[in-house]
N, C-alpha and C positions, 0 to 999 in steps of 0.2 A: 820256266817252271822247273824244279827239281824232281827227280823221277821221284824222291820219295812222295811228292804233295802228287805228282801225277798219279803215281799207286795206287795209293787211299782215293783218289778219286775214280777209278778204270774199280778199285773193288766196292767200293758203295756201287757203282752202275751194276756191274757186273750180280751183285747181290737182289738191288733190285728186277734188274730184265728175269733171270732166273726165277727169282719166287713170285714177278707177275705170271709168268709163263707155264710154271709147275702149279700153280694157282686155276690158270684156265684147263687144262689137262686134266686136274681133279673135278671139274665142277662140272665139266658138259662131258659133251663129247672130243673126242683128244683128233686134233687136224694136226695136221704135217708139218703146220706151221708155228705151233704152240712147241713142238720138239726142237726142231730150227731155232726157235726165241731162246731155248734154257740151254743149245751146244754154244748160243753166242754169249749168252751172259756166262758161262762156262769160261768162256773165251778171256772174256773182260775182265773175270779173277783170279782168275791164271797169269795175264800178265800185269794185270797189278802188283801183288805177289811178286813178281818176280822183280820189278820193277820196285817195290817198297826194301826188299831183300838187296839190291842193290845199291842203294839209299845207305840204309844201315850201314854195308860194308863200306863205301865209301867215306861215312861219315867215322866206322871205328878207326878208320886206316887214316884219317885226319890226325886224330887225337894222336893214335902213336906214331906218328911219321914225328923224327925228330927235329925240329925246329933250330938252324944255323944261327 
């Protein structure tokens, strides 16, 4: 799997845990755990991101890498 398709994949997660998490936080009462769920999906699109961002560079650096 290329890190770009793994990226996009780590920030759709990453987006979902987050707004389930920020979701329970606003509707009841906020547990320890609901905070814990939105630093991890935090987590998951952070390094997607960084990982789609690495993608890209690899893929501009194909294109101009001169061909013998």
């Amino acid at each position: 799997m290329e890190s770009l398709q793994l990226g996009s994949i780590l920030i759709g997660i990453g987006i979902a845990v987050s707004s389930y998490h920020i979701n329970r936080i606003f509707s009841g009462k906020p547990r320890i755990e609901y905070f814990i769920g939105v630093v991890c999906g935090l987590l998951f699109l952070n390094i997607g991101s960084n990982l789609v961002a690495t993608g890209l560079h690899e893929r501009i650096d194909k294109k101009n890498t001169p061909q013998p």
